[in-house]
N, C-alpha and C positions, 0 to 999 in steps of 0.2 A: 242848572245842573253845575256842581263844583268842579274843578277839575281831577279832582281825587277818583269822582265818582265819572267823570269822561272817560279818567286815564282808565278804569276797572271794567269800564263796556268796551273801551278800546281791548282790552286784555282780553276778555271774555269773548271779542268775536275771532281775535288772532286766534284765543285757542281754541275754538268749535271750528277755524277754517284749515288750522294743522289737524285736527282729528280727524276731519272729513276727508281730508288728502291723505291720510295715513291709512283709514278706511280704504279708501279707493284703490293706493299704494298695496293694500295687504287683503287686497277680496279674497281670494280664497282661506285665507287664515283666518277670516271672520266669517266665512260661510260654513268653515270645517267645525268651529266649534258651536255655531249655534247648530247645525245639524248634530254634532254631537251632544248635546244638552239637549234636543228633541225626541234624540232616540232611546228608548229604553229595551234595550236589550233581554230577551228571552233565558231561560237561567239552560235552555242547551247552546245559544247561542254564545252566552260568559263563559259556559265550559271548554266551549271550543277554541276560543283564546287564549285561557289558561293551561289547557292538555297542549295546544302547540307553544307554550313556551312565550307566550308575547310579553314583549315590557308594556309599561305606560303608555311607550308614544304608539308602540304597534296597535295594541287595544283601542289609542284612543283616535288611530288612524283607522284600522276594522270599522268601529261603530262610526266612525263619520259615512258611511256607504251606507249604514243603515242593513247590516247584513239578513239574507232571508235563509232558512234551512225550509228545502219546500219538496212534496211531492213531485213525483214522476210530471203527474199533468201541470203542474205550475209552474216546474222548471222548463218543462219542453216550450211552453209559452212565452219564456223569457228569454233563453240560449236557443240559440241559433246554430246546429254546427257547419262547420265548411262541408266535410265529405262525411256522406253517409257511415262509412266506414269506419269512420274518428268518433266514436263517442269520446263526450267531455263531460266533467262533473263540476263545472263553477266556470262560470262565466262575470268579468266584471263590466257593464256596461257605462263607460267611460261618460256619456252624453247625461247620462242619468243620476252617474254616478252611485249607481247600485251594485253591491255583490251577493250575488242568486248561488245557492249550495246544492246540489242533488242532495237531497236522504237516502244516502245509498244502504239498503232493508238489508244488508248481506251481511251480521257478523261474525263472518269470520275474516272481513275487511276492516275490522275496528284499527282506526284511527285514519282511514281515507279521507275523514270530511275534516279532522283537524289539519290535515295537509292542504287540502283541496284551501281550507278557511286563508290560511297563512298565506296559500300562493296569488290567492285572488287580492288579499293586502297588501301583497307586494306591489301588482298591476296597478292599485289605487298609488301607491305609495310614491310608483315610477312617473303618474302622470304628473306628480306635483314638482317634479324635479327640473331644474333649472337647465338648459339643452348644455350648457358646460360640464353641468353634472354628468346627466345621459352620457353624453363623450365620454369623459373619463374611465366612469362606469363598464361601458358597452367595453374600453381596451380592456380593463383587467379582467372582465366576464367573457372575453374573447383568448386571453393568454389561459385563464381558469379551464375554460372548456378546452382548449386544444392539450390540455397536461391530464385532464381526465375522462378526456371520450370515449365512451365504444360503441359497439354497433347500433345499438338500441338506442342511444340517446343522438347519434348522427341519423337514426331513422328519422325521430321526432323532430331533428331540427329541421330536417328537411322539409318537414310538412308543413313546417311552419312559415318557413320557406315560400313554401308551395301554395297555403293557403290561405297564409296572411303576411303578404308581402311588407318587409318595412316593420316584422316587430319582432326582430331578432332579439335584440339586445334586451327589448322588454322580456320576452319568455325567458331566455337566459337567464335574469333576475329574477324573477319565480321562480325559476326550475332550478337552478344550482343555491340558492338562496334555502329553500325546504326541499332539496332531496342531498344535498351533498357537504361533507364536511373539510374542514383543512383547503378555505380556498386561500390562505392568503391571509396578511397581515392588514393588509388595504379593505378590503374586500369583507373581512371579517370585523373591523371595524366598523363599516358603513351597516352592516348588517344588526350590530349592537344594537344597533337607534331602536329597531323593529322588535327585539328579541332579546327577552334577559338570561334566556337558556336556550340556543340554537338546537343542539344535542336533540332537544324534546322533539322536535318537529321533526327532524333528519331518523332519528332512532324508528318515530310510528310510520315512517317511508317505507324505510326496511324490514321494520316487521312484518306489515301486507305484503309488501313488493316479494315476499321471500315467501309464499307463497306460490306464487306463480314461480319463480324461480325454480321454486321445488321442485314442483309438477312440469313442469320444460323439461330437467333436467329429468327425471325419473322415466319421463316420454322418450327421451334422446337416447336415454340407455337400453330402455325396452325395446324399440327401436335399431341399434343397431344389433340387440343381440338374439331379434327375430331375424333379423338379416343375414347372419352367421347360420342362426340354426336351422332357416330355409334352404342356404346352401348345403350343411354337412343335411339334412334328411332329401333331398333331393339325388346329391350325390350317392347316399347309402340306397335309396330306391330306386337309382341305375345299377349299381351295385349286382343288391338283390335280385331284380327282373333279368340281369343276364345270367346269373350263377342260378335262378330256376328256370329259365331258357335253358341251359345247358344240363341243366340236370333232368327235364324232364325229354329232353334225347336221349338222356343214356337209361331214362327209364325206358323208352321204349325200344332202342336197340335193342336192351337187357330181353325185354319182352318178346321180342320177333325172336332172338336167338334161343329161348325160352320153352318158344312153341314149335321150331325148327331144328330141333337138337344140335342149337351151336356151343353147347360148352361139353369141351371134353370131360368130362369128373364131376359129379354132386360137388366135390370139393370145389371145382375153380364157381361152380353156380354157387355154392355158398357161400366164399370170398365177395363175390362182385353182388349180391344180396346186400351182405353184410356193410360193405363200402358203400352203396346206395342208400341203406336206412342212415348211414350214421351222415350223409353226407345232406340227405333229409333235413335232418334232426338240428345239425348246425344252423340249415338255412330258415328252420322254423325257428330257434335262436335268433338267429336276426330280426326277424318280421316282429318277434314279440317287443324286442329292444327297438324296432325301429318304431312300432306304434306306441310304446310308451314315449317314444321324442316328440309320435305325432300329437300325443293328448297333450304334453309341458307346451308345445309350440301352439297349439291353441290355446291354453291355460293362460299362458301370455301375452296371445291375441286379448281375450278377453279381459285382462286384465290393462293392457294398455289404453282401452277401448274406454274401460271404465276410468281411466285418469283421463283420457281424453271429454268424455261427458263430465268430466268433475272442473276441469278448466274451463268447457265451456258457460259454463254454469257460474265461474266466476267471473268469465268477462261479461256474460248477461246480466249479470245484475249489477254491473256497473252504466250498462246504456238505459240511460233514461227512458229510450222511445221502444224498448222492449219489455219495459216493465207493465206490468197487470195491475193495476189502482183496486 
């Protein structure tokens, strides 16, 4: 053998022994794209990437999980939730590296699962993250969250808290990442990678979420102005019941003096007649006025009754292990 041809097998195995080390070096990078070149995506599963807004890298982070949109029964067998209480609609199972979608049947939740899609890409997105990354990350999605918290999403943290200890900072990345806008220059950048239109995803939150928002609030009004008007028909039905207590004594004084000749003059028994009916007449006035408040105060019973079966109705058909196949 020449040396020419030494020196070229010498070349030849330094360079299959830096590729093999760079492979090694770069496993996940090489496992992410051959899984994504295995996966051929479903054209509602392209939709759901493209409606939430994903760039390239986001997309071509989604299809590396290999995403499923599945049945009640198929998701139940894949997600797990902590508390019965907590339905969830997309779980990503990290060991497997899959992301499972509810098909949640209910539109008038349209764009839930492009949300659900986007948040479960983040979870992939966050395991590949370097722990200097995470750090970083975790402070500005810690400063992010204490500038736009409220009740409801310190509910949620909590429970996350609560039921899966140690992935703060991951859900926080989901969760502020596709529900919330204007976090931040830092923040909004790292988010670019994922998304060539944040807006899209953020805006189909608000649309469903504003829902429910509606129906809470319409509940909260109805609500407290069943509670106002329990007290004034209450009030007015002490009211009434002593003003015909007291009038039905002076009907029967009237009467005993009536049958006993206690009024001097037809005249004064015709006065205190006369002051009796019309004093009648008021009080039947009232009674009419007060059972028209009573029929509105139920009116409004049932009507709040029926916003209240209309949100139930929306949160059920967000739990997968209440759904009917």
């Amino acid at each position: 053998m020449s040396k020419i041809s030494k020196l070229g097998s010498f070349l030849l195995s330094v360079a299959i022994l830096a590729f093999s080390g760079w492979v090694v070096l770069n496993r996940q990078f090489v496992l992410d794209h051959v899984r994504a070149w295995q996966f051929q995506p479903s054209t509602e599963i392209a939709q759901l990437a493209t409606n939430a807004g994903m760039s390239e890298h986001g997309r071509f982070q989604f299809y590396v999980t290999q995403p499923r949109l599945e049945s009640s029964n198929e998701f139940n067998a894949e997600c797990r939730r902590s508390e019965k209480a907590s339905p969830i609609l997309g779980c990503y199972k990290s060991g497997e590296d899959t992301i499972h979608i509810y098909n949640v049947p209910n539109p008038e939740l349209d764009g839930i699962k492009e949300v659900t899609a986007a948040h479960e890409m983040l979870h992939a997105a966050w395991s590949r993250l370097s722990d200097a990354e995470k750090q970083r990350l975790g402070q500005l999605l810690e400063h992010a969250y204490a500038r736009i918290k409220d009740n409801k999403l310190e509910e949620r943290m909590a429970y996350y808290d609560r039921a899966q200890p140690g992935s703060r900072s991951n859900e926080l990345h989901s969760i502020l990442g596709t529900e919330h806008a204007d976090l931040g220059s830092e923040l909004e950048t790292h988010y670019a990678r994922f998304f060539s239109d944040r807006s899209r995803v953020v805006a189909l939150h608000a649309k469903y979420n504003q829902r429910f928002v509606d129906l809470e609030r319409q509940v909260t009004t109805l609500q407290a102005k069943l509670k106002q008007q329990r007290a004034v028909i209450e009030q007015r039905k002490e009211n009434y019941d002593t003003s015909m207590t007291a009038l039905n004594e002076k009907i029967r004084d009237f009467n005993q003096r009536a049958t006993s000749g206690g009024f001097g003059s037809q005249q004064q028994f015709q006065a205190e007649r006369s002051q009796l009916q019309a004093e009648g007449q008021r009080l039947n006035s009232q009674k009419a006025a007060l059972l028209q408040q009573i029929d509105q105060y139920n009116a409004d019973v049932e009507k709040m009754n029926a916003l209240g079966e209309q949100a139930d109705r929306l949160s059920q058909s967000l739990d997968s292990q209440k759904a009917v196949e």
